[in-house]
Backbone as CSV, one residue per row, in Angstrom:
resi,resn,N_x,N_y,N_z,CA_x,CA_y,CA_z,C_x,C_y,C_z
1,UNK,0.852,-1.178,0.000,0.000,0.000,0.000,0.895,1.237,0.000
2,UNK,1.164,2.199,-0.819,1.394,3.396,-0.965,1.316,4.311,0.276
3,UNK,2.226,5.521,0.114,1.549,6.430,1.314,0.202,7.469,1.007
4,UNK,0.026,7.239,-0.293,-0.830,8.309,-0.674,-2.242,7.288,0.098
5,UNK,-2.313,5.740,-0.807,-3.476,5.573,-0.399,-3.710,5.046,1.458
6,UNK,-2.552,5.221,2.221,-2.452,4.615,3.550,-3.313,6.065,3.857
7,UNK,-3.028,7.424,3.361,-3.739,8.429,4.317,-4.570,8.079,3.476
8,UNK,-5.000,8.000,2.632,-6.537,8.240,2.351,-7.545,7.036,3.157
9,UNK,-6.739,5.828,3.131,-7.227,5.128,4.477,-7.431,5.332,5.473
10,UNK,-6.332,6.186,5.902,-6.574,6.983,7.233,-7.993,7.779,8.101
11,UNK,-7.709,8.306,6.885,-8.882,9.749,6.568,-10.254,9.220,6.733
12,UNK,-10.424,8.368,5.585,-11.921,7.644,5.690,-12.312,6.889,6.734
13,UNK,-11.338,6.107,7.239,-11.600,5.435,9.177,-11.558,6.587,10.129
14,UNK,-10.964,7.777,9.760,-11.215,8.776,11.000,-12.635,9.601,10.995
15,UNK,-13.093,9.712,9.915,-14.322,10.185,9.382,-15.274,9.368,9.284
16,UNK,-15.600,7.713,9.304,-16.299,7.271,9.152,-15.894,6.773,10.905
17,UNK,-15.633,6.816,11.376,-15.487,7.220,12.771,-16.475,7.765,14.245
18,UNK,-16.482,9.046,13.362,-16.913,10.178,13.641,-18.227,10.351,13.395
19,UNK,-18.744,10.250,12.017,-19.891,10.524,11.662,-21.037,9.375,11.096
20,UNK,-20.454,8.250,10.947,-20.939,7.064,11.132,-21.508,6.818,9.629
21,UNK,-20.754,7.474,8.289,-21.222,7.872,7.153,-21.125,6.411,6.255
22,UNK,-20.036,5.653,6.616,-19.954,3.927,5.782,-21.241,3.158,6.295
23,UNK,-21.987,3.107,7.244,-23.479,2.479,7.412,-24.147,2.943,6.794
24,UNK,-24.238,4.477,6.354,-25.664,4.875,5.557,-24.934,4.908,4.137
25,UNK,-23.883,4.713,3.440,-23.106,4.787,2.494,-23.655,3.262,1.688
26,UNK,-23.356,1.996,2.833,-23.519,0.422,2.547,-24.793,0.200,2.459
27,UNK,-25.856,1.117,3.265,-27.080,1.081,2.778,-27.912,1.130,1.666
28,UNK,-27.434,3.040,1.013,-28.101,2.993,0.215,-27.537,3.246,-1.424
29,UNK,-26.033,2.573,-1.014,-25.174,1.942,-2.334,-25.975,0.649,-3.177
30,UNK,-26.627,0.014,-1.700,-27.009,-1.458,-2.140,-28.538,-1.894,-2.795
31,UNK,-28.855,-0.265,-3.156,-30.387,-0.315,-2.615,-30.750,-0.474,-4.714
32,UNK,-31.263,-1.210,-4.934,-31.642,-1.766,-6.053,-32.859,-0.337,-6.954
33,UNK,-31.702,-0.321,-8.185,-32.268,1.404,-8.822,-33.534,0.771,-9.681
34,UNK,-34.952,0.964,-10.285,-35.772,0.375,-11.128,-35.295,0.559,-11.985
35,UNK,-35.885,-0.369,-12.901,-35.401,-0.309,-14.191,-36.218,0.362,-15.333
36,UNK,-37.353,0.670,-14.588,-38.792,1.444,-15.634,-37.995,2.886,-15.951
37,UNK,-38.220,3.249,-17.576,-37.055,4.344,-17.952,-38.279,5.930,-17.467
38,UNK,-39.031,5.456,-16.455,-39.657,6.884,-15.689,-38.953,7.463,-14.722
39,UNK,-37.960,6.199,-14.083,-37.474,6.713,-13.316,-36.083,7.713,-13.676
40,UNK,-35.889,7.815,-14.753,-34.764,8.494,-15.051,-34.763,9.965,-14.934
41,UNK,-36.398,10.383,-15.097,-36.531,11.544,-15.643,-36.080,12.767,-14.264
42,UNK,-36.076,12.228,-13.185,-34.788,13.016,-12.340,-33.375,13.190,-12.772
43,UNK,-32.899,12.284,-13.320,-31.904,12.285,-13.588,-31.882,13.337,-14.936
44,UNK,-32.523,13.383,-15.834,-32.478,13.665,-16.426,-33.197,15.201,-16.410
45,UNK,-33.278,15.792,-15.061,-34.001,17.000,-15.096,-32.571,17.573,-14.314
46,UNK,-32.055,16.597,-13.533,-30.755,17.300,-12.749,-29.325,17.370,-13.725
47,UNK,-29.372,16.700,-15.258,-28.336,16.834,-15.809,-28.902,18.059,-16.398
48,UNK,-29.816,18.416,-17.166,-30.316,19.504,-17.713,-30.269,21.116,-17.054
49,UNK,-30.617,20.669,-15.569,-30.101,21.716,-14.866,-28.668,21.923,-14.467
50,UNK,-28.166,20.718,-14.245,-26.457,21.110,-14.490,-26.507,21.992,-15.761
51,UNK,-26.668,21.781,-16.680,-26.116,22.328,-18.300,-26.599,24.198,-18.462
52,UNK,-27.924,23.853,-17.780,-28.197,25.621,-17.229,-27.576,25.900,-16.298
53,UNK,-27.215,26.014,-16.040,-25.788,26.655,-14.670,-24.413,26.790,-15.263
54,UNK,-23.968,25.763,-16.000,-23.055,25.721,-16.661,-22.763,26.871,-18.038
55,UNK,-23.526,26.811,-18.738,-24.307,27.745,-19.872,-24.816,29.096,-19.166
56,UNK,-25.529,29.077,-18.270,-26.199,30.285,-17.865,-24.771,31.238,-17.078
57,UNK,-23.734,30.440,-16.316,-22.862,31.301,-16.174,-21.771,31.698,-17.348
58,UNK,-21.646,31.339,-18.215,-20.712,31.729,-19.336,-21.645,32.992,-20.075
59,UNK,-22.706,32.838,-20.413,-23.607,33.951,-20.664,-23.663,35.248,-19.763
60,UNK,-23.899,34.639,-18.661,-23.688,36.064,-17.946,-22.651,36.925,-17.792
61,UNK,-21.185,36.159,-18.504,-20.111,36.982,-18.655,-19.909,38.307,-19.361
62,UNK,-20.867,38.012,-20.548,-21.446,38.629,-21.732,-23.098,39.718,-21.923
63,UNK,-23.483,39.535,-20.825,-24.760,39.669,-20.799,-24.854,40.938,-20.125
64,UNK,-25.354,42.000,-20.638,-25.390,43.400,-20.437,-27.104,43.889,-20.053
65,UNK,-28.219,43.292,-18.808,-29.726,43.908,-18.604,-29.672,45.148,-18.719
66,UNK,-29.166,46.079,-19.309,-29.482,47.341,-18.965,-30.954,47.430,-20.633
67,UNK,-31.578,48.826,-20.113,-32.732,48.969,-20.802,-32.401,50.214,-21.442
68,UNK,-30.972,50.815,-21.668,-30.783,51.867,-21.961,-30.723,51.735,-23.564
69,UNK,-31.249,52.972,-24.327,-31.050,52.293,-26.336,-30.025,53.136,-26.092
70,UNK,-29.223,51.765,-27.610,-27.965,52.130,-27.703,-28.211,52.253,-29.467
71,UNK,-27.199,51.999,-30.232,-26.912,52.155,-31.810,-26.659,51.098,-32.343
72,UNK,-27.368,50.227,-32.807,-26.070,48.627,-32.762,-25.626,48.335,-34.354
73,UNK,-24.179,48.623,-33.591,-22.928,48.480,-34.828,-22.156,47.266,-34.954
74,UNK,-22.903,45.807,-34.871,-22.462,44.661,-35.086,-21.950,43.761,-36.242
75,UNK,-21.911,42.910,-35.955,-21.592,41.737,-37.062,-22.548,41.150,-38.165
76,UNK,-23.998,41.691,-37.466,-25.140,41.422,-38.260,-25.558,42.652,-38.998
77,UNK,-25.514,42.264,-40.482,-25.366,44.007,-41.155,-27.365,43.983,-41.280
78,UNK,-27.875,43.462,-41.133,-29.038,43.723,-41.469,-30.035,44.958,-40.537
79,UNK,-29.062,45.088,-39.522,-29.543,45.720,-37.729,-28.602,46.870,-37.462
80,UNK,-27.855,46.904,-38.447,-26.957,47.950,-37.862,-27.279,49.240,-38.321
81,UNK,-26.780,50.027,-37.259,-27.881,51.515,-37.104,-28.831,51.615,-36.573
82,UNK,-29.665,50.759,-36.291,-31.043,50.512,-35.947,-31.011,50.693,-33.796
83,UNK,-31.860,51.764,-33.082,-31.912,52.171,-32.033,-32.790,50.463,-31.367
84,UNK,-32.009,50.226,-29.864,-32.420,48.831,-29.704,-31.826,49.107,-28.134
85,UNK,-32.067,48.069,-26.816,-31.455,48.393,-25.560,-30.148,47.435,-26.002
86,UNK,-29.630,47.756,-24.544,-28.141,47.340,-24.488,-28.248,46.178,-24.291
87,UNK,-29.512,45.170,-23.714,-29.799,44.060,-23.145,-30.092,43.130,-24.621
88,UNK,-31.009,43.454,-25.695,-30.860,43.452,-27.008,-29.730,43.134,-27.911
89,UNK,-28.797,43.988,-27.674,-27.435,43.851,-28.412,-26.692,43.157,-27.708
90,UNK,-26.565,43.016,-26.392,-25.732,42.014,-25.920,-25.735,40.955,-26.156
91,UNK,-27.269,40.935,-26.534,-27.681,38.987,-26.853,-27.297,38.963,-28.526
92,UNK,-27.787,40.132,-28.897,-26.809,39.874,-30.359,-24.952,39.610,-30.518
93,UNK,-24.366,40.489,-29.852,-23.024,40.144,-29.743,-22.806,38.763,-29.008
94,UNK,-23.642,38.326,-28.246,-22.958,37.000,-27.943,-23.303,36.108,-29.121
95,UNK,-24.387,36.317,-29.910,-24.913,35.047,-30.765,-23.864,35.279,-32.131
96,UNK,-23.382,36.667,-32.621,-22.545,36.566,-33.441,-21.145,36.946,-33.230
97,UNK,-20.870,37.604,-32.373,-19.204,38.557,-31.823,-18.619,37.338,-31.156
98,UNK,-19.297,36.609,-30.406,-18.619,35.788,-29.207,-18.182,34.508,-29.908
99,UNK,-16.896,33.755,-29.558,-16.766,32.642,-30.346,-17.397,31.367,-29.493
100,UNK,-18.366,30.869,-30.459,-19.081,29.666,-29.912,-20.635,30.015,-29.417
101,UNK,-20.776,31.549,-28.867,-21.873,32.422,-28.477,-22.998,31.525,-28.323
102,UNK,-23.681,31.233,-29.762,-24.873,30.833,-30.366,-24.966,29.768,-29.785
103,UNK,-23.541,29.022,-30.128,-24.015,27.589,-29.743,-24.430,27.443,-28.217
104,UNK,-23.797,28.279,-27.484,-23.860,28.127,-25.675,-25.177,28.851,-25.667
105,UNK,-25.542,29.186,-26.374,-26.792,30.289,-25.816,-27.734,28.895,-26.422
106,UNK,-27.888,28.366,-27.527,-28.885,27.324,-27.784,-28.569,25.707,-26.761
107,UNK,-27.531,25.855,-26.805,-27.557,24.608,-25.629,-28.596,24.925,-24.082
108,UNK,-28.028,25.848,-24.023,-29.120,26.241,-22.747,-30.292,26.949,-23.267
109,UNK,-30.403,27.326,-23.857,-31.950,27.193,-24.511,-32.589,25.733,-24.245
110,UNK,-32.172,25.010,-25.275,-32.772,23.638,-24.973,-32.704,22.753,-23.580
111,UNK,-31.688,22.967,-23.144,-30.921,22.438,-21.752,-32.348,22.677,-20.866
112,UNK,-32.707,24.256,-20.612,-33.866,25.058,-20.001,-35.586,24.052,-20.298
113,UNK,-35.671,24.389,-21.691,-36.787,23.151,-22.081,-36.767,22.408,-21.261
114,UNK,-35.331,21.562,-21.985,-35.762,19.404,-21.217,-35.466,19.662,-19.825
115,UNK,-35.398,20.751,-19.307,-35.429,20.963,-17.644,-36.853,20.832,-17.329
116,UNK,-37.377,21.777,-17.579,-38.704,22.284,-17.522,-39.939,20.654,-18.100
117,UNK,-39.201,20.884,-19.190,-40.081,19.233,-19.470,-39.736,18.047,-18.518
118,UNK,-38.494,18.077,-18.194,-38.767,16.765,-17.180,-39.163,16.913,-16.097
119,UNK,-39.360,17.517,-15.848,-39.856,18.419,-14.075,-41.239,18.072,-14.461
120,UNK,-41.778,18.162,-15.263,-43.373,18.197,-15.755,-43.644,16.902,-15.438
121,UNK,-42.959,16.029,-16.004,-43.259,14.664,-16.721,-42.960,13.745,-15.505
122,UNK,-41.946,14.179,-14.776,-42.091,13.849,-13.322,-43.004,13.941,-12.310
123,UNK,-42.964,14.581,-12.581,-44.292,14.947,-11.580,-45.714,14.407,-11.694
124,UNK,-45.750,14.654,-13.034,-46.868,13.522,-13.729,-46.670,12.330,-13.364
125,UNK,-45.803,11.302,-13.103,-45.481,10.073,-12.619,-45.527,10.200,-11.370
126,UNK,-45.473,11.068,-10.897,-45.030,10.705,-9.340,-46.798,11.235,-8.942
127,UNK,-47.538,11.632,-9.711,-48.651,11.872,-9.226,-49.953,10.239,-9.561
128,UNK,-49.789,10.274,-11.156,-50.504,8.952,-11.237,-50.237,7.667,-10.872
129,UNK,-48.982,7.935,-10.252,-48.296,6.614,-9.742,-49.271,6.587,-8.284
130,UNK,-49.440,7.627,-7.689,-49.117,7.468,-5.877,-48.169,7.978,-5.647
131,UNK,-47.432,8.411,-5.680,-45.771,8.361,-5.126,-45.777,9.468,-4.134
132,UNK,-47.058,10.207,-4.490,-47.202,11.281,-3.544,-47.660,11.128,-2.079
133,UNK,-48.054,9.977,-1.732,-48.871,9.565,-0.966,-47.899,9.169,0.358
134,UNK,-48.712,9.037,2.144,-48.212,9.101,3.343,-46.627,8.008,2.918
135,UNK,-45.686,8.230,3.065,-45.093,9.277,3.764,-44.011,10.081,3.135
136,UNK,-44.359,10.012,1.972,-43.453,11.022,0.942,-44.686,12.163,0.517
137,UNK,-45.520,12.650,1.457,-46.233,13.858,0.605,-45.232,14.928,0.800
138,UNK,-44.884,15.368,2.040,-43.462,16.830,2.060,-43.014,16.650,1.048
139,UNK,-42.158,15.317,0.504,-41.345,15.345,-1.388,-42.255,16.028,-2.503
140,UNK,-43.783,15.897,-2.051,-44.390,15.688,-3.160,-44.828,17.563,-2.993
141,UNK,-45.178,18.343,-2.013,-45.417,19.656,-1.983,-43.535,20.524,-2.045
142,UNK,-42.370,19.780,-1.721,-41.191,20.200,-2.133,-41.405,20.509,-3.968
143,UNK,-41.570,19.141,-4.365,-41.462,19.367,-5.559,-41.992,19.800,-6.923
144,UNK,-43.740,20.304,-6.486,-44.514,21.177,-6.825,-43.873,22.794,-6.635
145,UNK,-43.204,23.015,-5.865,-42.803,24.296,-5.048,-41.499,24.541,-5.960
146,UNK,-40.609,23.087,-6.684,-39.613,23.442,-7.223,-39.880,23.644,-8.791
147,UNK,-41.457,22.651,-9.084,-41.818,22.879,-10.298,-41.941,24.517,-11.006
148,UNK,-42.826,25.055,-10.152,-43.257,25.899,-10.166,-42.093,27.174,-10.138
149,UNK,-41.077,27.184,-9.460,-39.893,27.598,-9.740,-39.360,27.432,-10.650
150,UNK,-39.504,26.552,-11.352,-38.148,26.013,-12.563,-39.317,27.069,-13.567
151,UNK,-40.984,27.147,-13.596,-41.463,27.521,-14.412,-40.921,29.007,-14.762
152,UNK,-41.064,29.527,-13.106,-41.061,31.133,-12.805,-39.276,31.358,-13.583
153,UNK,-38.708,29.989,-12.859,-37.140,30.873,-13.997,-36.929,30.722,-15.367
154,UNK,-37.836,29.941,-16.069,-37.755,29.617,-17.158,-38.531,30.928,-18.397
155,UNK,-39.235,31.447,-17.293,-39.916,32.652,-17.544,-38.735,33.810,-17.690
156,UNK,-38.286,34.330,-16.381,-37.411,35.126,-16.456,-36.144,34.711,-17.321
157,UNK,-36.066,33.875,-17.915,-34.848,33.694,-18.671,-35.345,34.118,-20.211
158,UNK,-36.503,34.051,-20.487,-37.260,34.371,-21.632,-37.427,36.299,-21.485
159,UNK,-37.447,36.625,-20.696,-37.931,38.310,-20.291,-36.317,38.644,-20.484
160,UNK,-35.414,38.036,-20.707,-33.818,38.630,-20.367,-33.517,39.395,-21.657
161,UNK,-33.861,38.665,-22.796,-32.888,39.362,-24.142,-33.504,40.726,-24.721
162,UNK,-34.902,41.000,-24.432,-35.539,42.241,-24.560,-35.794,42.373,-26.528
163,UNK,-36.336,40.678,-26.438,-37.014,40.854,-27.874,-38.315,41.287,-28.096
164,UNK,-38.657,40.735,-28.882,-40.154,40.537,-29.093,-41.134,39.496,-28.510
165,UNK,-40.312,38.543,-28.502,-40.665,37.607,-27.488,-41.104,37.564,-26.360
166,UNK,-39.825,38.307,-25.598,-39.640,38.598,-23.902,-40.801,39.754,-23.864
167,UNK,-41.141,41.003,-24.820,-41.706,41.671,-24.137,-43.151,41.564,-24.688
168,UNK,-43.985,40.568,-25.100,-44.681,39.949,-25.606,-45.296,39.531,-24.220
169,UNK,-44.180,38.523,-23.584,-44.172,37.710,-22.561,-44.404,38.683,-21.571
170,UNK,-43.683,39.803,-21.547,-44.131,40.591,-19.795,-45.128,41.119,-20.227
171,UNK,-45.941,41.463,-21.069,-47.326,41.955,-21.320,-48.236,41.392,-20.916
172,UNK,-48.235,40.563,-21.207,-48.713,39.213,-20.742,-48.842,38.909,-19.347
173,UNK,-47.747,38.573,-18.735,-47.957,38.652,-17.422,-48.398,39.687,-16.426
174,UNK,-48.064,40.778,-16.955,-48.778,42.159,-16.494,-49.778,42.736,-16.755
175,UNK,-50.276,41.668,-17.737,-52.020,41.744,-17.722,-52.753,40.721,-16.449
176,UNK,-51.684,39.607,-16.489,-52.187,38.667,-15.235,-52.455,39.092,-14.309
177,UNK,-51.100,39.694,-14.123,-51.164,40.401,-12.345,-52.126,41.456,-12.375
178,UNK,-52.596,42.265,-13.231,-52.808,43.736,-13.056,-54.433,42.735,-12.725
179,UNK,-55.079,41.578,-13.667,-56.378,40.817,-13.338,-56.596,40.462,-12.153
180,UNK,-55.658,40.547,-10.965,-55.743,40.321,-9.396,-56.755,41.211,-9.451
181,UNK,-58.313,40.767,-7.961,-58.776,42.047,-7.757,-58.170,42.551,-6.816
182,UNK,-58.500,44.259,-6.690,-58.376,44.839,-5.866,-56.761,45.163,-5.892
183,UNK,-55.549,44.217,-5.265,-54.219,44.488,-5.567,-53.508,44.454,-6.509
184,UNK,-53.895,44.034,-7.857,-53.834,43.848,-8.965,-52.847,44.675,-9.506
185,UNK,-53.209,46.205,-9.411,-52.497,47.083,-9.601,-51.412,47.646,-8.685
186,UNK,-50.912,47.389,-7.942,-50.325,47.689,-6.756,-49.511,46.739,-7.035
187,UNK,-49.656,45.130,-6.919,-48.617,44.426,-7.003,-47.661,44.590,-8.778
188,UNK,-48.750,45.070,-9.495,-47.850,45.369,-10.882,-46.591,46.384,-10.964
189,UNK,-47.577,47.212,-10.079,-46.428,49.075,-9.980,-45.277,48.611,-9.282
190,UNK,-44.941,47.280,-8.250,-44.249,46.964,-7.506,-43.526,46.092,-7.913
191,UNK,-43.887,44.718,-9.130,-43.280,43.646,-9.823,-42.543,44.806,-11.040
192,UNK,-43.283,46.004,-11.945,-42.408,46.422,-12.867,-41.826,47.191,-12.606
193,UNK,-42.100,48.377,-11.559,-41.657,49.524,-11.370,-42.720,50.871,-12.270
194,UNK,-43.723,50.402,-12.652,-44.580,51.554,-13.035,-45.544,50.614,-13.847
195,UNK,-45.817,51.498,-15.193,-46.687,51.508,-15.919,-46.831,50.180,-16.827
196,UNK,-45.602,49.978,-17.135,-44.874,48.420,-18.176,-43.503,48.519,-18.206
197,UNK,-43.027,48.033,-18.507,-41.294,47.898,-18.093,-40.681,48.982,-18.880
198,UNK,-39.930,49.607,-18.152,-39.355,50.872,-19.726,-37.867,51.330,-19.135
199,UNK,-37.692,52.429,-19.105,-35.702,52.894,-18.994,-35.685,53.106,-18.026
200,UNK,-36.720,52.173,-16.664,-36.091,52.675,-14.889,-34.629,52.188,-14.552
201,UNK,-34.105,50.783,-15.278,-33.124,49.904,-14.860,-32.081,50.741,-15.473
């Protein structure tokens, strides 16, 4: 035995020691995974969200929210000259100025989707199954709570580039909110900052 792997022997008997982590380790190492391909779709909602994190921070290197119009003198001659925000052109310079840009910006594009879709489709299983039922319901209101999150960021990731799209999309929702009674309007003046989103940022 080496000295490298004698401490790492070390280490793991002083720590499994301590915290008693090789019993629950031998437990649920041993614990038999299904083989029905429903069960993957965690897996496959937590690699997807790896890939947005991964993607979503290289973007943000690049990524300029401001709402201020600028002139945009890019790589795309069809737009140039044309008055647009800075949040706008940033997403243009990454999709054509940046090397690889497009592609990282469509990976997490899609990445975002099969997030959002497997979160769905999960949940759907874990509902017509039972799975929700005594004594995994807390999992089952956790993961409504995270659904519903993945929706709300999947939203705000759509409101970011300040297309036609995104502001399509906050119209939209600021018709929702403003349909609250009574606070309707109050919580809008407070979610946009006024009237509809414009050059406060």
């Amino acid at each position: 035995m080496s000295t490298t792997q004698r401490a790492v022997a070390t280490t793991t008997t002083w720590v499994d020691d301590r915290t008693g982590a090789g019993k629950w380790l031998k437990k649920n190492l041993r614990k038999v995974f299904p083989d029905h391909w429903s069960f993957m779709l965690g897996e496959i909602a937590l690699y997807s969200f790896i890939l947005c994190l991964l993607t979503g921070v290289y973007l943000t290197l690049f990524f300029n929210p401001s709402m201020k119009e600028v002139v945009y003198n890019g790589s795309y001659a069809p737009l140039n000259g044309i008055k647009m925000t800075q949040a706008y052109e940033s997403t243009l310079r990454v999709s054509f100025d940046v090397r690889g840009g497009l592609l990282v910006r469509q990976v997490h594009h899609w990445a975002a989707l099969l997030f959002v879709a497997a979160v769905s489709v999960h949940m759907l299983r874990v509902f017509f199954t039972g799975a929700f039922r005594k004594p995994r319901e807390l999992n089952w209101v956790i993961g409504v709570g995270l659904m519903t999150l993945a929706i709300l960021e999947g939203f705000a990731g759509y409101s970011l580039p300040d297309d036609l799209l995104s502001g399509t999309g906050l119209r939209i929702a600021q018709g929702i909110v403003l349909a609250i009674p009574l606070v309707g309007s109050y919580v809008s003046s407070f979610l946009f900052g006024g009237e509809f989103p414009g050059t406060d940022f």
